[in-house]
VOKOLDREN-819324 format. One line per 5 residues: their letters; for each residue x, y, z of C-alpha. Coordinates in pm, 1 decimal, decimal comma, padded with zeros to 6 digits. Layout:
<recs>
a) X/Y/Z; ...
</recs>
This chain:
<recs>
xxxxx) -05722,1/-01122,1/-00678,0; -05335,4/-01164,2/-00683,7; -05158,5/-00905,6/-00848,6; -04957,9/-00966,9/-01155,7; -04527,3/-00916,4/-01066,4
xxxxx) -04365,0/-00616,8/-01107,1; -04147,4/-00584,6/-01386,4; -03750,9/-00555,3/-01258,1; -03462,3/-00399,0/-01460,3; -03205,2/-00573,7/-01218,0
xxxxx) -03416,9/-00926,3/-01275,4; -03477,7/-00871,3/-01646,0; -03185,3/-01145,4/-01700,3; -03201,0/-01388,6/-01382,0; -02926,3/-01440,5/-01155,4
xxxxx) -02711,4/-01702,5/-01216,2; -02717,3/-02036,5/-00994,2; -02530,7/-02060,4/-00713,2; -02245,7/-02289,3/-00818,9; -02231,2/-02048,9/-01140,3
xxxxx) -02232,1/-01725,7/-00940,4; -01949,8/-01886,7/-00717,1; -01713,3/-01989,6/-01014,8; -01793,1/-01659,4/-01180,6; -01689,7/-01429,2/-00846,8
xxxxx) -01407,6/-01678,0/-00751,9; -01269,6/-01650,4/-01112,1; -01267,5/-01255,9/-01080,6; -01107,1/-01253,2/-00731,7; -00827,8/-01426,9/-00910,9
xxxxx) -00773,3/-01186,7/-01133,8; -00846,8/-00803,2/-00927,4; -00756,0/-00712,8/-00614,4; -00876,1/-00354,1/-00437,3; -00656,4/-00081,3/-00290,0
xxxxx) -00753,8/-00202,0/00025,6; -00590,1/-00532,1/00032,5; -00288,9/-00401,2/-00126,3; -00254,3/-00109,0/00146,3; -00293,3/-00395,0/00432,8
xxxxx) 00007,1/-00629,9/00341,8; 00225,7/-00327,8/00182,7; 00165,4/-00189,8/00576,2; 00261,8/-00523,3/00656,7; 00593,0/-00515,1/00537,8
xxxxx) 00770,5/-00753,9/00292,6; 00474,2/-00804,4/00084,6; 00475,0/-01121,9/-00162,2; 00388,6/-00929,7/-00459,1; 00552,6/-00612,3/-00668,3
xxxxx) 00333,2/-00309,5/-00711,1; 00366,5/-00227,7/-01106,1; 00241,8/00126,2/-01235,5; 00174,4/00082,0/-01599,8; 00142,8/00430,3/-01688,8
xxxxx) 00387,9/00652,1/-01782,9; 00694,9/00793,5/-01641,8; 00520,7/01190,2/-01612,5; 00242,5/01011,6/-01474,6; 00374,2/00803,6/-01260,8
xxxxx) 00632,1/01110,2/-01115,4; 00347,2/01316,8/-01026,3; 00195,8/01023,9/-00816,6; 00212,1/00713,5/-00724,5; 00128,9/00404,3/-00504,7
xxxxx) 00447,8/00432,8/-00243,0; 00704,8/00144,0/-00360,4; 00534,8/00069,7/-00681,5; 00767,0/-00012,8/-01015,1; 00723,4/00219,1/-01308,6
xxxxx) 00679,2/-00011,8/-01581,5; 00497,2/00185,7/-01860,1; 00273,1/-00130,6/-02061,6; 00421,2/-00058,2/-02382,1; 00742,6/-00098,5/-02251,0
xxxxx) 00678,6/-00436,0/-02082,2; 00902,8/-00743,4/-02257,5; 01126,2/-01005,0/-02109,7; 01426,4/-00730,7/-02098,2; 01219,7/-00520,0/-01889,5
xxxxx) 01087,9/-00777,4/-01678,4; 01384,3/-01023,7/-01619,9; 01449,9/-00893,8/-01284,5; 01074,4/-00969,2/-01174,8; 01103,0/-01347,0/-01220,5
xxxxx) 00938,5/-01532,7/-00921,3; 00720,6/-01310,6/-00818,5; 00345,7/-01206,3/-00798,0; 00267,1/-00836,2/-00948,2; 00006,7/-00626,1/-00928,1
xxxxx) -00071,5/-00377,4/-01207,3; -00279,0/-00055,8/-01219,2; -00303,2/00271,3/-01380,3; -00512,2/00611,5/-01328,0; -00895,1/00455,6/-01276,2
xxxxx) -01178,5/00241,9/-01336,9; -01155,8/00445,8/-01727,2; -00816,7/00328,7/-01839,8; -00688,6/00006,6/-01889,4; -00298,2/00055,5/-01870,5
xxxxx) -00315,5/-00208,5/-01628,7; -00521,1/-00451,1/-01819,7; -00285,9/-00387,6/-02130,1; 00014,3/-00422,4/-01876,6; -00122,3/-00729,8/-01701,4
xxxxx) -00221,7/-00899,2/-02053,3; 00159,8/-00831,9/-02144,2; 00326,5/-00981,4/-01825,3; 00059,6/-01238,9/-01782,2; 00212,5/-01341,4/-02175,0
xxxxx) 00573,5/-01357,6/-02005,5; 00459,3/-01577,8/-01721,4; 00371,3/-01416,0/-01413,1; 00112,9/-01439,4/-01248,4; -00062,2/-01079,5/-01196,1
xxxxx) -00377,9/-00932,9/-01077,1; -00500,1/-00597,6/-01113,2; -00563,7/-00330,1/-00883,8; -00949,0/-00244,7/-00939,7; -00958,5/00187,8/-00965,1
xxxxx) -00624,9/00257,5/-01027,7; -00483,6/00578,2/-00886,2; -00798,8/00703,9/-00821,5; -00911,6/00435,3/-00648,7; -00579,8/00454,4/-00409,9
xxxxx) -00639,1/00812,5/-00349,9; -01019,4/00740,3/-00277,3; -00906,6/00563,5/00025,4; -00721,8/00814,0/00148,7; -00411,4/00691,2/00072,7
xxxxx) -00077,8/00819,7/00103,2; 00073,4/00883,0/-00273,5; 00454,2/00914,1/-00326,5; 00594,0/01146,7/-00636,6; 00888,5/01170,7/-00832,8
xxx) 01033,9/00950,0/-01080,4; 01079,1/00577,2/-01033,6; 01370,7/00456,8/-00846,2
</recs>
């Protein structure tokens, strides 16, 4: 006698098909980005993007991702921003729990840049192991 399935939480709601899955993932890789692969091409030198800290300016003194632009979101408008024209930015903020960046990234992607997010923040960065500058932005 064959045995009836077992009920799954994860398979409640069925995966998606392949091409969906694909256009869903490729679609959010367009977006985020991980401290990871912003650590390898800032090591790299030259980088084709600008790190932007969307926090605030006490925040972002008492730490920071080394070479990121202090660019509080509620302070984000074309005056602020003129001098970014041209080029790719990545946004984040303290963690996976706040969305400075997602505010900040909404804002600039408004203004015309292209932007993707740092996925975890500060905390994220510091997960890693990663070295974290302080003091106010230059």
């Amino acid at each position: 006698m064959a045995s009836a399935p077992r009920f799954s939480l994860v398979l409640e709601t069925p995966p998606a098909a392949p091409a969906v899955a694909e256009a869903h993932f490729a679609a959010r890789l367009a977006f985020e980005t991980d401290p990871s692969d912003v650590k390898a091409d800032l090591d790299k030198g030259d980088a084709p993007f600008v790190v932007v800290d969307c926090r605030s300016a006490t925040s972002f003194a008492a730490g920071h991702v080394p070479g990121a632009l202090n660019l509080p979101y509620r302070t984000i408008a074309p005056e602020t921003t003129e001098h970014l024209r041209g080029k790719a930015l990545v946004t984040y903020c303290t963690s996976w729990h706040c969305n400075a960046s997602t505010k900040g990234a909404l804002r600039l992607a408004r203004l015309g840049f292209q932007v993707k997010e740092m996925t975890g923040g500060m905390a994220g960065w510091r997960h890693e192991g990663y070295p974290v500058a302080t003091g106010p932005s230059a």
